[in-house]
DRENDO-1510 file (C-alpha; in Angstrom, 1 decimal, always signed):
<recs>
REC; n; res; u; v; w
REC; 1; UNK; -51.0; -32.4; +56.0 .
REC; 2; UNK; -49.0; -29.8; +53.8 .
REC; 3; UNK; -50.8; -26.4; +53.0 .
REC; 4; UNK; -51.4; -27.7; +49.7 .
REC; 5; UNK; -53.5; -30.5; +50.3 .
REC; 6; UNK; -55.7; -28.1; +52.3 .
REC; 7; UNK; -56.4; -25.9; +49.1 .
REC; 8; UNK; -54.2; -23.0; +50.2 .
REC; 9; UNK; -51.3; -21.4; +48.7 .
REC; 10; UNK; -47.8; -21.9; +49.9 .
REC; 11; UNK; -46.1; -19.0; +51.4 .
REC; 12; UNK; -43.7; -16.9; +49.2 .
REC; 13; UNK; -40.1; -17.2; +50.1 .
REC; 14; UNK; -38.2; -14.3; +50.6 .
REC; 15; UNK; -36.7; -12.3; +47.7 .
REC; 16; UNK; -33.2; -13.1; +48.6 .
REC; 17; UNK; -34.0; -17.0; +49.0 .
REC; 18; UNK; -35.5; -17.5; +45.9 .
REC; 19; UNK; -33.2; -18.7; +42.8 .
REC; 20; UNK; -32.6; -15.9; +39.9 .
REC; 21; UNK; -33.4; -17.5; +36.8 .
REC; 22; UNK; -30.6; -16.1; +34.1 .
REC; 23; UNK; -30.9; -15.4; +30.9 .
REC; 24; UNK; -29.3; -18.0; +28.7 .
REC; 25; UNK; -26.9; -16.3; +26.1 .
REC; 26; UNK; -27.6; -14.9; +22.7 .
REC; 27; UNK; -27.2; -17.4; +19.8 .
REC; 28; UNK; -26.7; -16.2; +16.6 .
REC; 29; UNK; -24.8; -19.3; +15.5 .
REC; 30; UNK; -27.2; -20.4; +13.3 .
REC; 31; UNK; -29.1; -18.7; +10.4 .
REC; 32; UNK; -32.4; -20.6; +11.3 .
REC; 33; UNK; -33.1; -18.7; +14.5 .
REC; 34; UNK; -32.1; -15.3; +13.1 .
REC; 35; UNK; -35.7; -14.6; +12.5 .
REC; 36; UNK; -36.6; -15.0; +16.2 .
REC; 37; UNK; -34.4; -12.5; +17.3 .
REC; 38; UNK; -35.4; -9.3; +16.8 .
REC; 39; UNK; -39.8; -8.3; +16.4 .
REC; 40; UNK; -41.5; -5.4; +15.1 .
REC; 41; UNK; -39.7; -1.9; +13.8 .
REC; 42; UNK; -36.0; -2.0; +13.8 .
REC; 43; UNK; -34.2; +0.7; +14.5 .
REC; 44; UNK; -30.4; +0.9; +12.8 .
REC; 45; UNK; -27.9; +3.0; +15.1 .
REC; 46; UNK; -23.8; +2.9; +15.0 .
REC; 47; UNK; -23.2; +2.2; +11.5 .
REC; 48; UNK; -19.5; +2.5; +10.6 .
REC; 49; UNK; -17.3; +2.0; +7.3 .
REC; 50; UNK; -14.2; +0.2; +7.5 .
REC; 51; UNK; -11.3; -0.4; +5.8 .
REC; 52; UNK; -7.6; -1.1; +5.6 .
REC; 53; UNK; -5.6; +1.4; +2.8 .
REC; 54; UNK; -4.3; -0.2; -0.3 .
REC; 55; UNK; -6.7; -3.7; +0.4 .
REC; 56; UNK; -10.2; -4.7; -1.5 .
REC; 57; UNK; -11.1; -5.8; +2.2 .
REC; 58; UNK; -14.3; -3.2; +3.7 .
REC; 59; UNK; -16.2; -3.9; +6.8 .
REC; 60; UNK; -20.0; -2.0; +7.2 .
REC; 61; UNK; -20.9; -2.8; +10.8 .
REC; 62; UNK; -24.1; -1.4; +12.7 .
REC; 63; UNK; -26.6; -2.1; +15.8 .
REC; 64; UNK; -29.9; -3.3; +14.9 .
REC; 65; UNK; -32.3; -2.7; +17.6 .
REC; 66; UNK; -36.0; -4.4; +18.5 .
REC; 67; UNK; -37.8; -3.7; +21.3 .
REC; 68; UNK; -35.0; -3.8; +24.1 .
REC; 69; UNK; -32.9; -6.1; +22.5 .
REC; 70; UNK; -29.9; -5.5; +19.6 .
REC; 71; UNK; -27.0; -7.4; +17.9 .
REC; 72; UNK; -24.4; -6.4; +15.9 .
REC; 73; UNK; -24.5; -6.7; +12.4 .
REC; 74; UNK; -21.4; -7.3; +10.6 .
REC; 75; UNK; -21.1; -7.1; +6.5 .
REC; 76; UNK; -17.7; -8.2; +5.0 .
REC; 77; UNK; -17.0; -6.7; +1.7 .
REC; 78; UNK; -14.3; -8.1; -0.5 .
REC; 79; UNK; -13.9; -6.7; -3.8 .
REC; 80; UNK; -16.8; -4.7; -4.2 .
REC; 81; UNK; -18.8; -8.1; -3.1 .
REC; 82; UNK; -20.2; -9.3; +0.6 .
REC; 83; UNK; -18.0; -12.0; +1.4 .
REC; 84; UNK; -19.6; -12.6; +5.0 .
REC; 85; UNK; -22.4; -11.3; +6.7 .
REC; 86; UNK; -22.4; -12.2; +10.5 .
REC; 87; UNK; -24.3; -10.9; +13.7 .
REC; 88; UNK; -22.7; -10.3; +17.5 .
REC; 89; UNK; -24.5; -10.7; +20.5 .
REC; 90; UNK; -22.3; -7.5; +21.9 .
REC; 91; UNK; -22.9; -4.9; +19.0 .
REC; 92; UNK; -19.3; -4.0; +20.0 .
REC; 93; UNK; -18.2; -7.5; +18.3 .
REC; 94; UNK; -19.7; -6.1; +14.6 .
REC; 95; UNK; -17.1; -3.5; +14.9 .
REC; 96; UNK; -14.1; -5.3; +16.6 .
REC; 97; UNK; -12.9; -7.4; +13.3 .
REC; 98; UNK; -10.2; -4.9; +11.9 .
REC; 99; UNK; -9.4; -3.2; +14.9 .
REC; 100; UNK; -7.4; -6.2; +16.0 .
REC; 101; UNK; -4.1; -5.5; +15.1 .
REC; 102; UNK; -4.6; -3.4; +11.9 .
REC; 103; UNK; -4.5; +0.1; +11.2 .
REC; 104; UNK; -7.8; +1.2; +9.8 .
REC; 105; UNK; -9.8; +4.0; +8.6 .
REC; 106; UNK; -13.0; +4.3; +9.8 .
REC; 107; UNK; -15.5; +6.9; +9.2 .
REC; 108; UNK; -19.7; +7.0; +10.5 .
REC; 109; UNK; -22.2; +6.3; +8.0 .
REC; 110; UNK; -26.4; +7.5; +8.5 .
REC; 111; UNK; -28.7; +5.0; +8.2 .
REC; 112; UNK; -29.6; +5.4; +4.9 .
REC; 113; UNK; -25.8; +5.3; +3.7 .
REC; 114; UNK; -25.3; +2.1; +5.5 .
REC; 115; UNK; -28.4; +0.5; +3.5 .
REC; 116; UNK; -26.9; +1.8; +0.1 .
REC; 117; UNK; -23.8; +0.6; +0.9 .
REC; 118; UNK; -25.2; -3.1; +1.8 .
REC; 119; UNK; -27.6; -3.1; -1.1 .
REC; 120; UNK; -24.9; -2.1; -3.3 .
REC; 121; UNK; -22.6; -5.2; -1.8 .
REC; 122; UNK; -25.3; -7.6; -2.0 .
REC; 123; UNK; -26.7; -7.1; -5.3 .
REC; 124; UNK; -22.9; -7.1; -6.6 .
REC; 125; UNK; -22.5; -11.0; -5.4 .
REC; 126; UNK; -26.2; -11.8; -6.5 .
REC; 127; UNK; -25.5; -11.0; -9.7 .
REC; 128; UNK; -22.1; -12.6; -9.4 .
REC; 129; UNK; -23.7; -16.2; -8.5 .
REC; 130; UNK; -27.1; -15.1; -11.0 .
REC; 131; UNK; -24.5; -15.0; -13.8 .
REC; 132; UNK; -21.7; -18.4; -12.6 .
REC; 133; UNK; -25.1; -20.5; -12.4 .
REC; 134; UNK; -26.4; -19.2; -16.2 .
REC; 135; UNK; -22.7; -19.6; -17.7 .
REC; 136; UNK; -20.6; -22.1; -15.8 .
REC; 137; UNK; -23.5; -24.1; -13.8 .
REC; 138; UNK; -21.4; -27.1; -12.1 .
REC; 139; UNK; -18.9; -24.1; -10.6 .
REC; 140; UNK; -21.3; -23.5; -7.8 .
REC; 141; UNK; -21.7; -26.9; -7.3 .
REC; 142; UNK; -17.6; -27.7; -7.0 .
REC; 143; UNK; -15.8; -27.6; -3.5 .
REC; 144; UNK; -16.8; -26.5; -0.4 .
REC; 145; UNK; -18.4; -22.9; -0.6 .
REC; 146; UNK; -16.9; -20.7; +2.5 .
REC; 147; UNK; -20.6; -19.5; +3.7 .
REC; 148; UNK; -23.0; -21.8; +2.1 .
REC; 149; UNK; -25.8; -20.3; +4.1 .
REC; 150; UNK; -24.8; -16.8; +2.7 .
REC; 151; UNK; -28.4; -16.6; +0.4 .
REC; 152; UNK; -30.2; -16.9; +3.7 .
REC; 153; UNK; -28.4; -14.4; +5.5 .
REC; 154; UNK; -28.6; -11.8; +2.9 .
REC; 155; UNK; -32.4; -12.4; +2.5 .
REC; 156; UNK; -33.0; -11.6; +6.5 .
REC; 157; UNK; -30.5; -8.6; +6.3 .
REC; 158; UNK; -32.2; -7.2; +3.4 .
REC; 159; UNK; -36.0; -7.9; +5.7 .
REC; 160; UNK; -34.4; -6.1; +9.0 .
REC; 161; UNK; -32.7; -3.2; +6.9 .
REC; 162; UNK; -36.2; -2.5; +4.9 .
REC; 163; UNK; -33.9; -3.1; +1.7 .
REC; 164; UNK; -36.1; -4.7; -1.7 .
REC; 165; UNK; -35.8; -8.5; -3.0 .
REC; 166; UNK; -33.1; -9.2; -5.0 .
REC; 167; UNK; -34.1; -9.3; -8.7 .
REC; 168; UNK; -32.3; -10.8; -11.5 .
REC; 169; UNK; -32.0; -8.1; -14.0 .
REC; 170; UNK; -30.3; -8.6; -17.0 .
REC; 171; UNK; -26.9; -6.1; -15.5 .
REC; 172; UNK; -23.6; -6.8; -16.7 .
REC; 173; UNK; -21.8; -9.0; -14.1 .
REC; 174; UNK; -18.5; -6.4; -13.9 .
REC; 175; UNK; -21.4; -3.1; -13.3 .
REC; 176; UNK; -19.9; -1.1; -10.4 .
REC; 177; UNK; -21.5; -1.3; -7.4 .
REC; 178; UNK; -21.8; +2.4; -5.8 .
REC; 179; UNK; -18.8; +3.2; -4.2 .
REC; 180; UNK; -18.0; +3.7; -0.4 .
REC; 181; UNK; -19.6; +7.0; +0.8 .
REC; 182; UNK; -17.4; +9.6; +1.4 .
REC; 183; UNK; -17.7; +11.8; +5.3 .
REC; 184; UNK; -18.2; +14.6; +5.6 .
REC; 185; UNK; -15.8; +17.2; +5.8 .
REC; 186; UNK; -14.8; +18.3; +9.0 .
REC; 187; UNK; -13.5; +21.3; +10.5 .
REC; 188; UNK; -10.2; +22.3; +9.2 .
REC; 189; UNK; -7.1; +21.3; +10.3 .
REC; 190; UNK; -3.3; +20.9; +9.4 .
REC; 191; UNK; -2.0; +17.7; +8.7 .
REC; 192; UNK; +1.8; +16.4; +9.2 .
REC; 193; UNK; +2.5; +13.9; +6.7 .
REC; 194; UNK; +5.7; +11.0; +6.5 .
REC; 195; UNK; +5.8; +10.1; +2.6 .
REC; 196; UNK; +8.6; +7.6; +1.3 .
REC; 197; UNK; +8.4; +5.7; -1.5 .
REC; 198; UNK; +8.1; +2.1; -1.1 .
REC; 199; UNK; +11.3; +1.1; -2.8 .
REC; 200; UNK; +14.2; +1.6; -2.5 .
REC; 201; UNK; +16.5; +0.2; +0.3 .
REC; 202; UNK; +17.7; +3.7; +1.1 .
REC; 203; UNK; +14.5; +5.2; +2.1 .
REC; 204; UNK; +13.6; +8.6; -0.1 .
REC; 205; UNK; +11.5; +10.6; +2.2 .
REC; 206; UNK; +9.7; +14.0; +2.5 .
REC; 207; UNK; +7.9; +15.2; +6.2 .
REC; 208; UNK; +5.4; +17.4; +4.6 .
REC; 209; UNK; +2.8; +20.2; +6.9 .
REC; 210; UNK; -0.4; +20.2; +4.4 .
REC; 211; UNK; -4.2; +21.5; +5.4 .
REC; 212; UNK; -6.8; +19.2; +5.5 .
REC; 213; UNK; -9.0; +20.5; +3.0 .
REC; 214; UNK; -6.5; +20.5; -0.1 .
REC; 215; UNK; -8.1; +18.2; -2.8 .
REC; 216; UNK; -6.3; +14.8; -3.6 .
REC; 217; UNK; -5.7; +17.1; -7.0 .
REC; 218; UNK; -3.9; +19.6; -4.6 .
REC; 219; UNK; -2.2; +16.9; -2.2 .
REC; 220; UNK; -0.5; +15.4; -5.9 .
REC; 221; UNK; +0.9; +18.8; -7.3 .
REC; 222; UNK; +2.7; +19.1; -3.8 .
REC; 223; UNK; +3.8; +15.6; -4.0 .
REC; 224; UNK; +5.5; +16.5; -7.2 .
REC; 225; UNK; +7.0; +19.5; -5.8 .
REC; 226; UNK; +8.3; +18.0; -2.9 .
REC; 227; UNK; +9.7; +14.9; -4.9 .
REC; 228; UNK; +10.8; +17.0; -8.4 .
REC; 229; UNK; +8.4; +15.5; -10.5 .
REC; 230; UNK; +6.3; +16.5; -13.4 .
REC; 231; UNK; +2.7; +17.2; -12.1 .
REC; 232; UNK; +1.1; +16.7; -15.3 .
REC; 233; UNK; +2.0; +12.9; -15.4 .
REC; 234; UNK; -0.1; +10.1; -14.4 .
REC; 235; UNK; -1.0; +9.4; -10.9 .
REC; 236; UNK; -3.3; +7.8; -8.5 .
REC; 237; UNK; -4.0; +7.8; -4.8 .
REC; 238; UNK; -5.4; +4.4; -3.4 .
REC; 239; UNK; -7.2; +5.5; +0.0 .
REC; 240; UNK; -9.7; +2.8; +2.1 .
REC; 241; UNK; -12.7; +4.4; -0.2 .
REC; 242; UNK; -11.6; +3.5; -3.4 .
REC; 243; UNK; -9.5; +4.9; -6.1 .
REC; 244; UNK; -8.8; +8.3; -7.4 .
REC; 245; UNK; -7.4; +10.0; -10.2 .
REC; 246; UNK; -7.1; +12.5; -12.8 .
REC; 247; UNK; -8.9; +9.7; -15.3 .
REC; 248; UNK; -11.3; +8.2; -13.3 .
REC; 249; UNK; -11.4; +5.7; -16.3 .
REC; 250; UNK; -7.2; +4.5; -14.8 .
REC; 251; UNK; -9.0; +1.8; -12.5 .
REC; 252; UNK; -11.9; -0.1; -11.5 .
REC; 253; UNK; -15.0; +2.2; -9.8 .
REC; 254; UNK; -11.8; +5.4; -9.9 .
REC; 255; UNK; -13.3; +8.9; -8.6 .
REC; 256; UNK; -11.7; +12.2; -9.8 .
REC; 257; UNK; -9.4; +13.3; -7.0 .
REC; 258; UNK; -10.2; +17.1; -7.5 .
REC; 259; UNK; -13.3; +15.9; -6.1 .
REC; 260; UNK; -12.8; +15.0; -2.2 .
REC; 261; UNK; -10.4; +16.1; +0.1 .
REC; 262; UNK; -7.5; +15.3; +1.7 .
REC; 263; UNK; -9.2; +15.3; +5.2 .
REC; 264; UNK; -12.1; +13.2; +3.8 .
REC; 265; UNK; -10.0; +10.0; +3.4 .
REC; 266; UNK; -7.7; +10.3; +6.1 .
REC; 267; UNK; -8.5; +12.1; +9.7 .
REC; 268; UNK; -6.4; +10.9; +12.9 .
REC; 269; UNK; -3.0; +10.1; +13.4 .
REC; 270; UNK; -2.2; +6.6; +12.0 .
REC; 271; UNK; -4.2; +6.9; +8.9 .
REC; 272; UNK; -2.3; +5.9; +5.5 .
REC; 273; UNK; -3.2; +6.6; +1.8 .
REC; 274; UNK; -0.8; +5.2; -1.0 .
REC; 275; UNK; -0.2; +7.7; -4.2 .
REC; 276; UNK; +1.1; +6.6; -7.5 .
REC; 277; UNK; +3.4; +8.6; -9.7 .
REC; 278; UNK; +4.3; +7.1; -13.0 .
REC; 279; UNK; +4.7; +3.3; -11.7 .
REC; 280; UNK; +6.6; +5.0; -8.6 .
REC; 281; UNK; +4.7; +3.9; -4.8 .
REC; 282; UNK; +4.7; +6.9; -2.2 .
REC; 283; UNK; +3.4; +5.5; +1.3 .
REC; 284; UNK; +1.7; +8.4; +2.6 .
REC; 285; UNK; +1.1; +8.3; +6.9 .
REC; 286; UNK; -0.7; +11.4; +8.7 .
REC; 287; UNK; +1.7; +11.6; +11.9 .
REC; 288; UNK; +0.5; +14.5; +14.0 .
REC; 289; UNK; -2.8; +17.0; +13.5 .
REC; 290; UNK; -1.1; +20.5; +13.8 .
REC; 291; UNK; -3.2; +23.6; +13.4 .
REC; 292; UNK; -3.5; +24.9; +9.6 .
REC; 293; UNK; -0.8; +25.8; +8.0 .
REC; 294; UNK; -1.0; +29.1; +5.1 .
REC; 295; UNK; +0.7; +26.9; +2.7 .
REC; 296; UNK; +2.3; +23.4; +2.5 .
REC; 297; UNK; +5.5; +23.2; +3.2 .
REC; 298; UNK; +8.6; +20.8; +3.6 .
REC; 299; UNK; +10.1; +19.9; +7.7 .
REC; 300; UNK; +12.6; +17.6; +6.6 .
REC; 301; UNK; +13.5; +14.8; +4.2 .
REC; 302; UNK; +16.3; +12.5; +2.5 .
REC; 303; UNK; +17.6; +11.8; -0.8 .
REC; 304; UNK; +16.5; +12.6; -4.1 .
REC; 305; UNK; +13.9; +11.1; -6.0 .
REC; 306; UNK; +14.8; +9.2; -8.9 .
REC; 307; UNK; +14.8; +10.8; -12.1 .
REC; 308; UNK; +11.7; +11.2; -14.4 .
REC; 309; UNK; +14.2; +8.3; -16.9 .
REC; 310; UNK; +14.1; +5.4; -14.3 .
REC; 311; UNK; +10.4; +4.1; -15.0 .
REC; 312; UNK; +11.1; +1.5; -12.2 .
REC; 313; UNK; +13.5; +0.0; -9.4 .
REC; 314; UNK; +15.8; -2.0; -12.1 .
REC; 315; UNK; +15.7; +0.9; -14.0 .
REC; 316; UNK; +16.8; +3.0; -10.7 .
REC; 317; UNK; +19.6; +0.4; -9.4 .
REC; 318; UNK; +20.9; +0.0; -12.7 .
REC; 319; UNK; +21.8; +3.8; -12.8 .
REC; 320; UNK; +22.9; +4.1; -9.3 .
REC; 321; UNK; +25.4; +1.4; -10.3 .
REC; 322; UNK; +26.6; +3.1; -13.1 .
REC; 323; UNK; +26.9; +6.1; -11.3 .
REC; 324; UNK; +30.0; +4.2; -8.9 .
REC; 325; UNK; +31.9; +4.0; -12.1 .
REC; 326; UNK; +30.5; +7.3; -14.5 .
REC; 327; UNK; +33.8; +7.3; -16.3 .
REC; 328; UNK; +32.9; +3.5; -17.9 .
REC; 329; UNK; +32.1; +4.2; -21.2 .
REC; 330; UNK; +29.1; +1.8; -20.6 .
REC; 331; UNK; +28.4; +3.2; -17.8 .
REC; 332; UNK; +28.2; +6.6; -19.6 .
REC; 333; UNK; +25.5; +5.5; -21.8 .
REC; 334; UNK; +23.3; +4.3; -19.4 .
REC; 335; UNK; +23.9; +7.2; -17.0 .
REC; 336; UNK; +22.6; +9.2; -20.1 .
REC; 337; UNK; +19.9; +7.0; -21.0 .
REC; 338; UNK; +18.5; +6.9; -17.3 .
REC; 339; UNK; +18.5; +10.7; -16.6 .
REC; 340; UNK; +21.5; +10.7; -14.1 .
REC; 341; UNK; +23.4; +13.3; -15.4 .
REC; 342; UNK; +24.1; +15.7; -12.8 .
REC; 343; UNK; +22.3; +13.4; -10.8 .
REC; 344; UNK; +22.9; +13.2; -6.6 .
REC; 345; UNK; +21.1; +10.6; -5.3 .
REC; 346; UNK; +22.1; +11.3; -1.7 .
REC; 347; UNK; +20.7; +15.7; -2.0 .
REC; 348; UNK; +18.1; +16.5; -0.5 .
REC; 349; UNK; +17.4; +20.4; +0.2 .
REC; 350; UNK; +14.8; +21.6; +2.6 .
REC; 351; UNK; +14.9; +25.1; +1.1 .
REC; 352; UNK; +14.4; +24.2; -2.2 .
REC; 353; UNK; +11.7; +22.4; -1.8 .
REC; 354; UNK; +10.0; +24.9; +0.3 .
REC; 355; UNK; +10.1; +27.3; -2.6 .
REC; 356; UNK; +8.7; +25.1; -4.8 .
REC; 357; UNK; +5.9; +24.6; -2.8 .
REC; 358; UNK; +5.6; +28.3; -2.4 .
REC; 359; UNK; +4.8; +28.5; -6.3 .
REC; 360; UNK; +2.1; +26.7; -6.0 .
REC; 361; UNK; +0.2; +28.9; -3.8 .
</recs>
């Protein structure tokens, strides 16, 4: 008769003979069970911004913590609007998307940032859909939406971040959102910058030794310097934070670039901004951190930029191709009408450039 017919217990196995029960994996797959997953106060930790230079494309990732368990929270942001919202079992995972292969910049957010930034987001593509559904309603209903879940999602986000309902209120559906918070600055340091422009063939090139804490505003009137320009024209930096400019009315959501930093927008090796000079392209890498230098200054560089005349590259080979043959009469009047008189395409001259950029200090 077995010990349990008698009314007694069986005896307990030893520890290392008894099965170990695991715990099945996280699923996050599906938007449903979202709500089971994390009870009582959340607690938001790790929040990062980031984004790829001269793309619309921003990722906000965080942890969100319950208890003892946390996921990742990832929130795609494409053209001011969230695009995808997704959650990781690893936390790690929210933050892996545009480190895989891509050169990013990425900067720490607080807490209360990181829910500004998502409100911002989601309100931009509520009112987006708010306003397709009032004025073009069968749109919505056309084609196969990407994330047709994507209401559902937002609506938990918003309960776990402690962000308000979504109201309709009558905004205009191109309102800018708030844009990407800016770090802090740091402590700081010199930077060793590669600049060419992004045409032509033969690259045109400047290695430039600026500080960190020179203002965009700064950063452009060496950039003419270094490239012979005239710093009054128009320019424009694209960085992974937005735009910036003298006229922050030249694009969409533009900041005035006497307003942040050089070492705000870019801070380790790698890092890439894009500035635009008159409908000229300057790719703009940050090669080394070097300690701070007293002024900018100029450590090498090739060819001459093209002159202020040649508004773009058709412009620019069109000269270049008169200048094979300056004694064409043609080709005179073009050389004259582009600016290429006296023109070198192939000088370049550390030392002048050097004293330029001595000027401006």
């Amino acid at each position: 008769m077995s010990p349990v017919s008698r009314g007694r217990k069986p005896a307990k196995r030893p520890k290392h003979q008894r099965s170990q029960r695991t715990r099945p994996p996280l699923d996050v797959t599906r938007v449903e069970r979202w709500p089971k997953l994390l009870h009582g106060p959340i607690e938001l930790s790790g929040c990062v911004v980031q984004g790829e230079v001269d793309q619309d494309l921003v990722v906000l990732a965080a942890t969100l913590t319950a208890g003892k368990r946390s996921v990742g929270v990832e929130v795609v942001v494409n053209d001011r609007e969230v695009d995808v919202i997704e959650l990781h079992p690893d936390p790690e995972d929210a933050r892996a998307l545009l480190r895989r292969g891509f050169e990013v910049t990425e900067a720490p957010l607080t807490p209360e940032e990181f829910r500004s930034q998502v409100e911002a987001a989601l309100v931009a593509k509520a009112d987006k859909d708010a306003w397709l559904r009032e004025r073009v309603p069968r749109l919505m209903e056309l084609g196969d939406r990407p994330e047709p879940d994507l209401p559902e999602r937002a609506i938990q986000l918003r309960r776990w971040l402690g962000l308000p309902a979504y109201e309709p209120l009558p905004r205009l559906p191109s309102a800018d959102p708030l844009p990407l918070v800016l770090p802090l600055s740091a402590p700081v340091t010199g930077l060793r910058l590669a600049v060419a422009l992004s045409e032509p063939d033969d690259a045109i090139w400047r290695r430039l030794e600026v500080r960190s804490d020179v203002t965009l505003a700064g950063l452009h009137r060496i950039l003419a310097a270094a490239f012979d320009r005239d710093e009054r024209r128009h320019h424009r930096f694209e960085t992974a934070y937005g735009g910036f400019g003298v006229d922050a009315q030249s694009g969409e959501g533009d900041r005035l670039d006497d307003e942040v930093t050089l070492g705000q927008v870019v801070t380790s090796p790698g890092h890439r901004l894009v500035y635009e000079a008159e409908g000229w392209w300057h790719w703009i890498r940050v090669e080394k951190l070097v300690g701070p230098p007293r002024t900018a200054s100029c450590l090498d560089g090739e060819r001459a930029a093209p002159p202020p005349e040649c508004e773009d590259m058709s412009s620019y080979e069109t000269l270049l191709e008169a200048l094979r043959d300056p004694d064409d009469e043609e080709n005179e009047e073009l050389i004259e009408e582009f600016g290429g008189r006296g023109f070198d395409p192939e000088w370049f001259d550390k030392e002048v450039v050097d004293e330029r950029l001595a000027r401006l200090s």
